[in-house]
C-alpha positions as CSV (number, residue, x, y, z in Angstrom):
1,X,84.1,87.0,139.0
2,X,84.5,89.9,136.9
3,X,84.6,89.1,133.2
4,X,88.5,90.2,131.2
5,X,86.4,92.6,129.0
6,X,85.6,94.8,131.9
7,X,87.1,98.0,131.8
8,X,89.2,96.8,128.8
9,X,89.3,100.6,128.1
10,X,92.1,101.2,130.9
11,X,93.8,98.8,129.7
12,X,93.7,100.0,126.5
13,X,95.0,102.9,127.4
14,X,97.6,101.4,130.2
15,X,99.2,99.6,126.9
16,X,99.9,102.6,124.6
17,X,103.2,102.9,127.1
18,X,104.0,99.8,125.5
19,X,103.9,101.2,121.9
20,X,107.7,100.9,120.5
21,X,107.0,103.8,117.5
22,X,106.3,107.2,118.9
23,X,104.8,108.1,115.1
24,X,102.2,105.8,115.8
25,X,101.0,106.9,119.2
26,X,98.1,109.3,117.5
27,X,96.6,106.2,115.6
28,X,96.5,103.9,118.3
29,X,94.1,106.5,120.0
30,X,92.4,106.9,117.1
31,X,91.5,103.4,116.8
32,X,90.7,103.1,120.6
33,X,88.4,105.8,120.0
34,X,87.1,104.0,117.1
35,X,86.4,101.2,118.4
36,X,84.9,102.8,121.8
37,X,82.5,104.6,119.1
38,X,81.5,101.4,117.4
39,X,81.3,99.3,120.6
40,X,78.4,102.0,121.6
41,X,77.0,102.6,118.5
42,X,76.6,98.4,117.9
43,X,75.0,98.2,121.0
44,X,72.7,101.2,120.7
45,X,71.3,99.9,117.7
46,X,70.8,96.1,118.8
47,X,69.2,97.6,121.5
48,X,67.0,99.7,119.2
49,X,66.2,96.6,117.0
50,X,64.3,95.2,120.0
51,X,61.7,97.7,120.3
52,X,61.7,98.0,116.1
53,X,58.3,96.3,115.6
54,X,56.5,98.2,118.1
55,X,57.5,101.7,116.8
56,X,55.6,103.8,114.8
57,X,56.5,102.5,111.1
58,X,58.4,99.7,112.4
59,X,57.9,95.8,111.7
60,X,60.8,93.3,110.8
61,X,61.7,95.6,108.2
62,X,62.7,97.9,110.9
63,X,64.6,95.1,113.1
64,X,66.5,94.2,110.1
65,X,67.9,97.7,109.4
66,X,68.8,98.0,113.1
67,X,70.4,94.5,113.5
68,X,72.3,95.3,110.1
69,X,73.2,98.9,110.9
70,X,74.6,97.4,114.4
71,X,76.4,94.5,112.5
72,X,78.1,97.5,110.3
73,X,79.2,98.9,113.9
74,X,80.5,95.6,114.8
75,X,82.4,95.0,111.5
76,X,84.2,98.7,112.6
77,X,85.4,97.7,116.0
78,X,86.8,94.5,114.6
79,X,88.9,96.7,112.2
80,X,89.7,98.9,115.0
81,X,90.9,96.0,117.0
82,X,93.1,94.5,114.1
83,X,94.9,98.5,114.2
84,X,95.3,98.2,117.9
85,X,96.8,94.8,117.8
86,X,98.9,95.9,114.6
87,X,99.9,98.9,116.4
88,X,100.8,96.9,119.5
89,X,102.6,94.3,118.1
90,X,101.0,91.5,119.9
């Protein structure tokens, strides 16, 4: 079974035909860019946390920057999502 996240990126950009306001074409794919950006960024840097204590320099200082630099990400594909659902009327 295929989870309803996967590929949520077509669909993404399947539903910008549904987008009643021309004007607001441009910043509904700037917010699906967004949050694309933030998605991988958040996950790049929990990832990265993992490994923090074991790098040079690292230690839980380290995992804590990571996990609160990725939570920052997070925070900016939430917002992202509230623009796309704004946008979308839905």
């Amino acid at each position: 079974m295929e989870h309803p996240l996967y590929k949520i990126e077509k669909v993404m950009e399947k539903a910008q035909d549904n987008i009643e306001d021309v004007d607001l074409l441009e910043d509904y794919i700037a917010a699906i860019e967004n949050w694309q950006n933030a998605v991988s960024n958040s996950n790049s840097l929990s990832y990265t946390s993992s490994f923090g204590e074991y790098n040079p320099g690292g230690g839980k200082d380290a995992v804590e920057k990571y996990l609160l630099l990725s939570r920052d990400e997070a925070v900016t594909a939430r917002d992202a999502l509230k623009k796309i659902i704004s946008i979308l009327n839905i």
